[in-house]
C-alpha positions, 0 to 999 in steps of 0.5 A: 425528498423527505425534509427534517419539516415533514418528520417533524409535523408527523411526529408533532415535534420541532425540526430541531428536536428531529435534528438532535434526534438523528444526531444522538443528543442527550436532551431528547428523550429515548422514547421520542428519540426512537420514534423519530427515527423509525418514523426517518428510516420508514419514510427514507430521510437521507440526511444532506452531507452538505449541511452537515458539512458546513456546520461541523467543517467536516465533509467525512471524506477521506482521499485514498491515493495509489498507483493503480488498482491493478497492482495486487499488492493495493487490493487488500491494503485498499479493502482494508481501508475503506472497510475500517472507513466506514465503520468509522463512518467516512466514504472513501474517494480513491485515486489513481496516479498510474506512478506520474508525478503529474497524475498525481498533482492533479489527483491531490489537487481534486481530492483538496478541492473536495476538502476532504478530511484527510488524506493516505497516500502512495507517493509517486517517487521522484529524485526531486528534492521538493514536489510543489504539491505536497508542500502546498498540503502541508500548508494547507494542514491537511491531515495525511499519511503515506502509504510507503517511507517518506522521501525528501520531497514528502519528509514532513509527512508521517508514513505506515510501512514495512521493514524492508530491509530486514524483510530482504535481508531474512530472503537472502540468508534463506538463499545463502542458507540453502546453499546458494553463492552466486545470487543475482539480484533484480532491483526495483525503481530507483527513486523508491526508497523501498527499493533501495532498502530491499536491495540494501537488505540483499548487500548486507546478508551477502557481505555477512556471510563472506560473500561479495556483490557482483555488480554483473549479478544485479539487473535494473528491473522495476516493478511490473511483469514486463521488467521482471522479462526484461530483466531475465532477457538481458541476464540471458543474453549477458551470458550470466548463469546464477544459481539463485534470483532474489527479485525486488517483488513478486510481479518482477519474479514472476515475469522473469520465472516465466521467460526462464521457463520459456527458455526451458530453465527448471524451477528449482531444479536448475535456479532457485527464485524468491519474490516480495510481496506474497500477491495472490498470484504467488501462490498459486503460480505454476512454480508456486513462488518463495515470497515476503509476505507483506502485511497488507490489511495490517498496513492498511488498518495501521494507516487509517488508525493513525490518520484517525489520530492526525485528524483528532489531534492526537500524538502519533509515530511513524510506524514499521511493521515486521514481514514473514518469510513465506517458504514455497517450491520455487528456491532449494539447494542448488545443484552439486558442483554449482553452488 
């Protein structure tokens, strides 16, 4: 292993003159300065992080919490992240809490004891009012993010998200503006915020347009393919024929377009559907899929700017970003006589 020692006797200099050197500082000259670190790059010093860790009490760690890589909707708010990250020069440890509170204890807690410098995370929503290891972060005052709004149990902390609400609502008046009046609706896990926002942007753009809620239109689904089929089978098998389906995201959707498929239901021509999320998979579905889309490198460019902020004490807001109605072949005007 090449030591700040063996740079030093070559070049004919003291370790610490190559140390301020490789750190940049102003009292070493441009010309030795330069030498040095050819000199470091062509004998291949990699500096210790570890040292440099306990002079500055920095470790240029950050912890990155999600629910699972597999979801797509993390796949570019992730890129995003880690790429700004190291431009920034932090490595990014990521973690999974596959949506378990216990998951993610253990999580947070390996991440805290790697004394990583700041934190980003998807809270796994829970109907508790406290979760033990959030407020032993904030005591802790480590520097963190949420992925996502805030819950009563992560209040304290600040959060980057989407305009739920509104992005739902705009989904529904494009049904309603098609034609559409009987429109079921596929909720999402109930502990999320988010989706209760969405589902309340849906209630709204009903009610505004004169239209009522029909408790027998909404299904308990959640978030993945599996509950979209789920969804869509006991919508079948309860008899219910709506002329449209706005679903909580995209995986939902596509899991109930593809029993209503199998069932030999025509996409637009006999129900229309809408997702949330705009996944890749939307697009390229074979019923390419009416969306929201979300801004997910924004997402993930906003949270890391704003923990960069935390982290260097400076003032920050939780922020909103807008998302876009993105129009596909997947809804259209309902049939004659069926609207």
């Amino acid at each position: 292993m090449v030591r700040l020692k063996d740079i030093a006797q070559i070049v004919g200099v003291s370790v610490m003159t190559v140390s301020k050197a490789l750190r940049d500082a102003p009292d070493v000259s441009a010309a030795t300065s330069a030498k040095i670190k050819a000199l470091a790059q062509q004998m291949g010093y990699v500096p210790d992080s570890s040292a440099q860790g306990l002079r500055t009490k920095t470790t240029k760690l950050l912890g990155l919490v999600i629910p699972a890589t597999t979801n797509p909707i993390y796949a570019r708010m992730v890129y995003a992240i880690e790429e700004r990250a190291h431009e920034l020069g932090y490595d990014v440890l990521l973690a999974q809490t596959e949506n378990k509170p216990e998951r993610e204890d253990a999580c947070l807690r390996r991440l805290l004891s790697r004394r990583v410098d700041g934190l980003l995370v998807t809270p796994v929503y829970r109907f508790e009012a406290e979760a033990r290891i959030y407020q032993e972060i904030a005591v802790r005052q480590v520097p963190t993010v949420l992925l996502g709004q805030p819950a009563p149990f992560c209040k304290s902390f600040v959060s980057i998200e989407i305009e739920d609400l509104v992005a739902s609502y705009n989904a529904t008046k494009h049904l309603i503006g098609l034609g559409h009046k009987k429109i079921a609706y596929f909720t999402g896990p109930p502990a999320a915020p988010w989706a209760h926002e969405r589902f309340e942007g849906f209630r709204r753009a009903l009610r505004e347009a004169g239209l009522q809620v029909d408790d027998k239109l909404v299904f308990s689904a959640g978030s993945t393919i599996e509950d979209g089929t789920k969804a869509a089978l006991q919508m079948l098998n309860e008899g219910c024929r709506p002329t449209a389906i706005q679903a909580v995201s995209d995986l939902v959707a596509i899991g109930c377009a593809e029993t209503l498929l199998q069932q030999g239901w025509k996409i637009p021509d006999e129900i229309s559907l809408v997702g949330f999320g705009n996944i890749l998979a939307a697009e390229f579905y074979r019923v390419p899929l009416t969306t929201i889309s979300q801004p997910k490198h924004r997402l993930g460019i906003a949270a890391i700017e704003t923990l960069m902020s935390l982290i260097h004490g400076k003032p920050i807001q939780p922020k909103r970003l807008a998302a876009e109605l993105i129009l596909r072949q997947s809804a259209a005007a309902p049939r004659i006589g069926e609207n």
